[in-house]
Residue, then its C-alpha position, 0 to 999 in steps of 0.5 A: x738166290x744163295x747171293x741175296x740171302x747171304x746179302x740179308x745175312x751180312x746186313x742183319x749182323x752189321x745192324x746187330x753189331x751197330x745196336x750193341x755199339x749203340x745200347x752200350x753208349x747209351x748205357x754208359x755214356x758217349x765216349x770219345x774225347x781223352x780224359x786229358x781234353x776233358x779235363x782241360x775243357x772243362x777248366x776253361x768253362x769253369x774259368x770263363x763262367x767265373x769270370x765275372x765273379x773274378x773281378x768281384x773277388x779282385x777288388x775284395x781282395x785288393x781293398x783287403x790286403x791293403x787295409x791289412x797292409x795300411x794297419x801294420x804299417x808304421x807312422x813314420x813311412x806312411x807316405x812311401x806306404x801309400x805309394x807302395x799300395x797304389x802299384x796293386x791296387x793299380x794292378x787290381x783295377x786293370x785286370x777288372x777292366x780287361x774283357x776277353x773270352x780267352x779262358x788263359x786269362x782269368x786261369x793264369x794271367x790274373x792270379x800269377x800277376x795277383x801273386x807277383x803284383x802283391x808279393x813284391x807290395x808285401x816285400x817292398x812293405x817290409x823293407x821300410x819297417x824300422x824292424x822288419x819281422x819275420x813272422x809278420x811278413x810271413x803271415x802277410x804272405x799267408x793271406x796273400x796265399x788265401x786270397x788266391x785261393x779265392x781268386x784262381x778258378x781251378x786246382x791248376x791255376x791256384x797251384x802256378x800262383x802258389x808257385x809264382x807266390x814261393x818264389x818271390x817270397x823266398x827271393x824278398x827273404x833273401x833280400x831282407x836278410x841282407x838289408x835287417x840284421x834282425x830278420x831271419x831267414x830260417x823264420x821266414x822258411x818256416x812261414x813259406x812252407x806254412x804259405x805255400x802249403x794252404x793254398x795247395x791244401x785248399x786246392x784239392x778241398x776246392x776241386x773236390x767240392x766243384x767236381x761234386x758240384x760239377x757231377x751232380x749239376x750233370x746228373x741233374x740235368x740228366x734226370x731232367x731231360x732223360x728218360x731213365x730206362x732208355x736214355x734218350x729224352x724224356x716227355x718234357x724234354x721231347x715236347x720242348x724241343x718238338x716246339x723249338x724245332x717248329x719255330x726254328x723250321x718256321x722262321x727260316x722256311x725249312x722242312x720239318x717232319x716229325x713220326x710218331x712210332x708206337x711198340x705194338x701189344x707192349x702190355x702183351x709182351x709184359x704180361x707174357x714175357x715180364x719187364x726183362x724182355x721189355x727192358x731188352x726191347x725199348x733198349x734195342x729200339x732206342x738203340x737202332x733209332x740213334x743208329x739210323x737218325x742224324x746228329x740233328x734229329x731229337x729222339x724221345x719216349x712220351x709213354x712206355x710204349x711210344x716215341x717221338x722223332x723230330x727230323x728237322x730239314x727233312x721233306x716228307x719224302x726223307x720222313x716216308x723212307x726213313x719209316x719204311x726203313x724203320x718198320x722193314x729194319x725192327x720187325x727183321x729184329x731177334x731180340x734176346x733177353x735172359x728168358x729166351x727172345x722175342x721179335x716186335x714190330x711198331x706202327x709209325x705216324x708220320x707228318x710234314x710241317x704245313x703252312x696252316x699249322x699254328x704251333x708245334x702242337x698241331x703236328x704232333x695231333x696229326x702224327x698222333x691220328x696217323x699213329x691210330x691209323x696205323x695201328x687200324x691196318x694191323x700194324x708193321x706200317x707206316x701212314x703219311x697224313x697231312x693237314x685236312x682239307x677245310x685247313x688248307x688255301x690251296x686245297x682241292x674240293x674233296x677231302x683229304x684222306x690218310x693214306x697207308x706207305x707202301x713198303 
């Protein structure tokens, strides 16, 4: 005897410690991976969704630094000039048709060969000029910079072409002070540090703005498909997936079940105990159901007081153990709160996809009249129902009852 209440003891501070663990994931979020990884992952995605947007943005900025290119150019070199231009524009148009799902693609490859493919058309521009300027080559540069900015889809990526485009400035400076007596190096410095600086610049500008964008994209996708007491999904959310768990079960001829689980004389406890010691409740209870639930199962809250689990793959045998488990488990529960604590049982309705239903709809009214049978036989029960009789093809004459689980 002494064995088995220490047993129950054991059992009961573990359940404990996994509610903890559980209301505080809920509450902050789920954690797990590095912020590194995070970070990294949601670069990729940031680069692959903005893929086709990229290659907009290349032929923009091909046809826009060369028509600049085309203006600054002298009438004596127009034909060099044009062959010069064609090796970008070349470079544009190739990048634009290559198709890849990989997200180093459109984070590096296309704006460092943007930043070398361009520079080295800029330096090769210059060399031809009759009287190579340096304030011209840098602002050339400058633009080039900008339009990075608009190419790379992250901080890092327009940072390495910026570092691509420094360098091929500072080695066609070197290469024109060689070859034009009248171009000055110490101009063109000025200008790399002009050149380089925007796009660094513009970078932190540009990942503040998508970090923004990113967090409240997150928080209103949140606000859509949580409920905001107790962080699982809320009515909208539970209902949609109810519905495409049906279809899917339907399709592939696998098992669903879903339960109907209902927070018994909740308006009493608030009228006794206030909204703390309810808040207390639905957070330990929607603690413990992520606890005992698979990674598949879809947890949500339709009212204050009433939930919905959906158990895809599960037979009703799997559902019937998990609501014995679940009404033995909560009613075993102390819940504490700031003015004392407090014990609560639910009531559970649980049913089987059937042959005869028609729509996801039909399930949740059968775990809704299991539910109000449930709470008939005074609660801390659960009542398996299945679809009546005249519903049926393979029935027998005599109706079909609902009968209570036995604990």
């Amino acid at each position: 005897m002494k064995r088995r209440a220490l047993l129950l003891q054991r059992t009961k501070r573990a359940l404990h410690k996994e509610l903890m663990i559980a209301c505080t994931a809920i509450m902050v979020g789920s954690v797990g991976n590095s912020e590194p990884s995070e970070t990294r992952a949601e670069e990729n995605r940031r680069a692959l969704h903005s893929v086709p947007m990229q290659r907009f943005r290349l032929i923009g900025s091909a046809i826009g630094l060369i028509a600049m290119l085309i203006a600054l150019s002298a009438r004596d070199v127009a034909g060099p000039t044009v062959a010069i231009l064609s090796v970008p524009a070349v470079v544009a148009l190739l990048l634009c048709a290559v198709r890849t799902s990989h997200a180093f693609y459109p984070r590096i490859i296309v704006p460092l060969s943007i930043a070398i493919a361009f520079g080295c058309s800029i330096i090769a521009h210059t060399l031809l000029q009759p009287a190579p300027d340096a304030l011209r080559y840098g602002a050339l540069f400058l633009v080039l910079g900008a339009l990075l900015c608009g190419i790379a889809p992250t901080r890092r990526s327009i940072l390495t072409a910026a570092i691509a485009m420094a360098i091929v400035e500072g080695v066609g400076a070197i290469l024109l002070e060689i070859y034009a007596v009248s171009f000055t190096s110490a101009d063109a410095a000025v200008m790399l540090v002009i050149a380089v600086a925007l796009p660094f610049f513009v970078s932190d500008i540009l990942d503040d703005a998508r970090q923004d964008a990113g967090a409240m994209r997150a928080e209103l996708s949140r606000r859509a498909t949580s409920d905001d007491l107790s962080g699982v999904s809320n009515r909208a959310h539970i209902s949609l997936l109810a519905q495409n768990e049906f279809s899917r079960a339907r399709r592939y001829g696998e098992p669903y079940s879903c339960l109907m689980i209902e927070i018994e004389r909740f308006d009493a406890l608030l009228a006794d105990h206030g909204s703390a010691a309810m808040n207390a409740i639905v957070h330990v209870f929607t603690g413990y159901c992520v606890v005992v639930m698979r990674h598949c199962d879809s947890f949500g809250r339709l009212a204050p007081s009433r939930f919905l689990a959906l158990l895809p793959e599960t037979p009703a045998a799997g559902a019937i153990t998990l609501s014995n488990r679940m009404c033995r488990d909560l009613a075993a529960l102390n819940v504490a709160f700031a003015g004392g604590s407090l014990t609560f049982t639910v009531s559970i309705g649980v049913t089987e996809m059937h042959v005869v239903d028609r729509g996801g709809g039909e399930m949740l009214r059968r775990a809704e009249q299991a539910l109000a049978d449930a709470q008939e036989r005074g609660g801390n029960c659960a009542v398996f129902i299945t679809p009546p009789i005249h519903q049926r093809a393979d029935a027998e004459a005599s109706p079909d009852q609902p009968s209570i689980i036995p604990q």
